[in-house]
C-alpha positions in Angstrom: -21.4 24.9 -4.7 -21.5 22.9 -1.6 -20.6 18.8 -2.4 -19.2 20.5 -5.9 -22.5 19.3 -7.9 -23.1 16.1 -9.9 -20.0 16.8 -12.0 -18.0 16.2 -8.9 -20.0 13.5 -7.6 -19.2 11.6 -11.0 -15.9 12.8 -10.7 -15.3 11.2 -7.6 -17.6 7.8 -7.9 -15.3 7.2 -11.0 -12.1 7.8 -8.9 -13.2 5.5 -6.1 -13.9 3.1 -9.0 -10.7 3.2 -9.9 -9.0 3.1 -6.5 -11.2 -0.4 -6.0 -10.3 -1.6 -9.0 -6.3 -1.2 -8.2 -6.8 -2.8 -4.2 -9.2 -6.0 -5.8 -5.7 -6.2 -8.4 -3.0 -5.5 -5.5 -5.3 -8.4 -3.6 -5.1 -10.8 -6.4 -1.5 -10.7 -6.6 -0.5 -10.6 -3.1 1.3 -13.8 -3.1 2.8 -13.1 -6.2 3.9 -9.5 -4.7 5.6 -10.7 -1.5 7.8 -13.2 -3.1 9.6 -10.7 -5.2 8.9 -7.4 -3.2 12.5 -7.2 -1.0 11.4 -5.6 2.3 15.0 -4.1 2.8 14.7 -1.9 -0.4 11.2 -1.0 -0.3 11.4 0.4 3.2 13.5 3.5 2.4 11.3 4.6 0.1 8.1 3.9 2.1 9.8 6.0 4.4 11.1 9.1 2.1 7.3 9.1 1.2 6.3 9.4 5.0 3.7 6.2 4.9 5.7 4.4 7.5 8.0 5.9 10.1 11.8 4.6 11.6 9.4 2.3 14.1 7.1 0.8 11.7 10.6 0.2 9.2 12.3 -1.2 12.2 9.1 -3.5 13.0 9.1 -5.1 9.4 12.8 -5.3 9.5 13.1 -7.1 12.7 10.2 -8.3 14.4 10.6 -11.8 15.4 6.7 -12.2 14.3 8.2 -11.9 11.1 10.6 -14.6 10.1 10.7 -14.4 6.9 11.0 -12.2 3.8 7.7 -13.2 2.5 5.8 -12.6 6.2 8.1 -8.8 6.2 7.0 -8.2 2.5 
């Protein structure tokens, strides 16, 4: 069935529900987050799950933008 029928539909609004409900809670605890998230240990993994590259580590490692351990988090 093309769109997979209401089942799916459901299916999917609930899942998008869900994903929104996660981001509103990742965006009321941001501060919170960056003061404890370490940038140097989180990196690795970001990268041995391909969501950043060498570049985009290197960037958040280094970038003079980014002074700070809060700013790189």
């Amino acid at each position: 069935m093309p769109g997979g029928g209401p089942e799916m539909d459901d299916y999917m609004e609930t899942l998008k529900d869900e994903e929104d409900a996660l981001w509103e809670n990742v965006e009321c605890n941001r501060h919170m987050l960056s003061r404890y998230i370490n940038p140097a240990k989180l990196t690795p993994y970001l990268r041995q799950c391909k969501v950043i590259d060498e570049q985009d580590e290197d960037e958040v490692l280094n970038a003079p933008m980014l002074p700070s351990k809060i700013n790189r988090a």
